[in-house]
C-alpha positions in Angstrom: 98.9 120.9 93.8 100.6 118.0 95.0 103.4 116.3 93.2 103.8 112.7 93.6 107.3 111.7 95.0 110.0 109.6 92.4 108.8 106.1 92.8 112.0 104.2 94.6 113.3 100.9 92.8 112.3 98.2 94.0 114.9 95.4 96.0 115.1 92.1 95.1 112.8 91.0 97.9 110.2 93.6 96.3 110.5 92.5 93.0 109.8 88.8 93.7 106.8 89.7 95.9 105.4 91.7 92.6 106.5 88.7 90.7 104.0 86.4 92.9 101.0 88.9 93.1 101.2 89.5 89.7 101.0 85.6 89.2 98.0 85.7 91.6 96.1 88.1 89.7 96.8 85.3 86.5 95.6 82.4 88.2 92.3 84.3 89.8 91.6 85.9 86.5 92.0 82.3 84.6 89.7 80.9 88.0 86.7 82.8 87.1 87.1 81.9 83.3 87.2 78.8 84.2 84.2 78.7 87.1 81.7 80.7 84.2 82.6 78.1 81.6 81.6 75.3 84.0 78.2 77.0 84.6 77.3 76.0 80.7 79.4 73.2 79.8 78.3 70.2 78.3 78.8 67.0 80.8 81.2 65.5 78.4 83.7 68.8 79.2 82.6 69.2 82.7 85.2 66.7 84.5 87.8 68.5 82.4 87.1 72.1 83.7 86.6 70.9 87.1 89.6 69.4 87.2 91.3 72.4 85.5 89.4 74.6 88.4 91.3 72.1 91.0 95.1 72.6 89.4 94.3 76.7 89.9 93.1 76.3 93.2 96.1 74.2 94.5 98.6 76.8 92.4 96.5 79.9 94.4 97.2 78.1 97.8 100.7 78.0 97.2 101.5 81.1 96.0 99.3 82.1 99.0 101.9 80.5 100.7 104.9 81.4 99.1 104.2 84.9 99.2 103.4 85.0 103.1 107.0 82.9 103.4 108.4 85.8 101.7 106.9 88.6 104.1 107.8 86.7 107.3 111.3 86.6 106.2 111.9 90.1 106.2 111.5 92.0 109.6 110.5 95.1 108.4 107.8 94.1 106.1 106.3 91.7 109.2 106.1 94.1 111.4 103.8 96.7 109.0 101.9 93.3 107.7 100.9 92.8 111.5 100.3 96.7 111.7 97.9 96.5 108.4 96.5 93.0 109.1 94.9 94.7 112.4 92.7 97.0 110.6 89.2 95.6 110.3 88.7 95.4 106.6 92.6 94.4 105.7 93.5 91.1 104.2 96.4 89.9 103.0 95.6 90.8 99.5 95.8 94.2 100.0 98.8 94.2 102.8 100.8 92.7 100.0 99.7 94.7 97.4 100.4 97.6 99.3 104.1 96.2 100.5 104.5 95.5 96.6 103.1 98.1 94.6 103.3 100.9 97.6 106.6 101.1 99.1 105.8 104.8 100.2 103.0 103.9 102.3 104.3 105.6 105.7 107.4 107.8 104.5 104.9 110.3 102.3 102.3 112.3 104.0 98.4 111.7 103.4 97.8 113.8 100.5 100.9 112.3 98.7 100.2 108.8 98.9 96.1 109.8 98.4 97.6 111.5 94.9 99.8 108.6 93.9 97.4 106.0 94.5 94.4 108.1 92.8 92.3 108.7 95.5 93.3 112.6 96.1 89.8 114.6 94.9 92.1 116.9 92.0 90.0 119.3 90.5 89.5 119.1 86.5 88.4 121.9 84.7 87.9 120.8 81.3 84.5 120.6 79.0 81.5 119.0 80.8 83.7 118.3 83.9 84.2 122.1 84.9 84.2 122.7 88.3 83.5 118.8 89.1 86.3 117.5 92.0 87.2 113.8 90.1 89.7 111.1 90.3 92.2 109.1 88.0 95.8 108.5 87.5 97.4 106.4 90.5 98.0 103.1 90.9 95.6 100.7 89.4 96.2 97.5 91.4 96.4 99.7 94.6 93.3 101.3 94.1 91.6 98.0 92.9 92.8 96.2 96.3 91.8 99.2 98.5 88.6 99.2 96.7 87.7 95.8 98.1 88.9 96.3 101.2 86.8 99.7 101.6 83.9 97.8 100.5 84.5 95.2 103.3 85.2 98.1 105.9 82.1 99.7 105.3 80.8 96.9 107.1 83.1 95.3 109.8 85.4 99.0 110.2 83.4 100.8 112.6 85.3 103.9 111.7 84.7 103.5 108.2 81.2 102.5 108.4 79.8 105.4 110.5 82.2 107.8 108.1 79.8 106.1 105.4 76.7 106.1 106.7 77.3 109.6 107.4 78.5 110.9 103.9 75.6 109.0 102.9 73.1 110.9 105.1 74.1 113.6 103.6 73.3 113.1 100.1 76.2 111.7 98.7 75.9 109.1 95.8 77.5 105.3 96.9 80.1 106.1 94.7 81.8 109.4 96.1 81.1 107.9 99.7 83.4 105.0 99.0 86.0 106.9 97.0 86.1 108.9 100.3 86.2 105.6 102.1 89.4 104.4 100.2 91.1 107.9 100.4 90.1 107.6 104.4 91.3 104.1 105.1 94.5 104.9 102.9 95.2 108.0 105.4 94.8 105.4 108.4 97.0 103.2 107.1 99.7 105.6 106.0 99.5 107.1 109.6 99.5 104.0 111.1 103.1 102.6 109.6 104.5 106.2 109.8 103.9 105.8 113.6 104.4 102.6 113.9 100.9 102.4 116.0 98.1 99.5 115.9 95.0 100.2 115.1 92.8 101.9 117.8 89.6 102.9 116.3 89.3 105.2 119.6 92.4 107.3 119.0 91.1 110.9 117.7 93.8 111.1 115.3 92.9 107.9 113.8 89.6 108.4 113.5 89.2 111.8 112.7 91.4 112.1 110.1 89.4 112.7 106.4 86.2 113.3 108.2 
């Protein structure tokens, strides 16, 4: 089996970058409380909330801000955002989740960073799961932000959307097929800052590389 690599400990830069995303998840998370109480307020509470909804939104935008500030000071971490921003599918939410809560992305190989974000198929053979190839452990937030982003790149990642519509062809369920999106775009990305290369959807060793 694999064994996931000693996490390193995070610099200072690192640890204020965590610092704002975890802030970020705060201030979406009190956003949408927020946005489903306005749906049944009364009118007399309504201008409240609204103005509640405002405050967040301004604080979002400038932790937005703040945290891109942060990236563009460091050359290193500019020059993989650029690399991960290029991917079709990649926003900023996950290039800084991944800069934050992944500093092995591109030093590990694919099956190590797969395994220590939770996207490595591990076999289980326990009860009712016998046999059955499954998934957990990892890094929550990762796999929550490469989730979206796999979602999105089903779509707009032609890579990712034909290795999608193909899994699906052949009988998988929606789930396993973008649980093998994730651990796909993952691999792509990990080669991608271990090269140093931009993304080129035509490179064989890009785009062949879970299929």
């Amino acid at each position: 089996g694999v064994r996931p690599v000693p996490r390193p400990l995070p610099d200072a830069q690192t640890q204020e970058l965590n610092a704002l995303l975890a802030r970020r998840r705060q201030i979406v998370a009190m956003l949408v409380t927020e946005q489903n109480r306005l749906g049944t307020a009364l009118p007399s509470v309504r201008p409240g909330i609204q103005e509640h909804i405002a405050w967040l939104e301004g604080k979002l935008g400038e932790l937005n801000d703040g945290m891109g500030k942060l990236l563009r000071e460091s050359p290193i971490w500019r020059e993989k955002e650029d690399l991960l921003q290029g991917v079709p599918g990649v926003g900023p939410v996950l290039t800084l989740t991944l800069l934050a809560e992944l500093p092995e992305l591109g030093a590990l190989g694919r099956r190590q960073v797969a395994a220590l974000v939770g996207v490595a198929p591990l076999n289980r053979d326990s009860g009712a799961l016998r046999g059955k190839r499954t998934v957990w452990g990892g890094r929550a937030k990762v796999r929550a932000a490469l989730y979206m982003a796999a979602l999105v790149a089903t779509r707009f990642n032609p890579v990712i959307k034909a290795f999608y519509q193909r899994l699906l062809a052949a009988g998988k369920a929606k789930k396993v097929a973008l649980t093998a999106c994730m651990r796909k775009l993952l691999t792509i990305l990990n080669a991608m800052l271990k090269h140093r290369s931009p993304w080129q959807p035509t490179v064989p060793q890009l785009s062949g590389l879970c299929s």
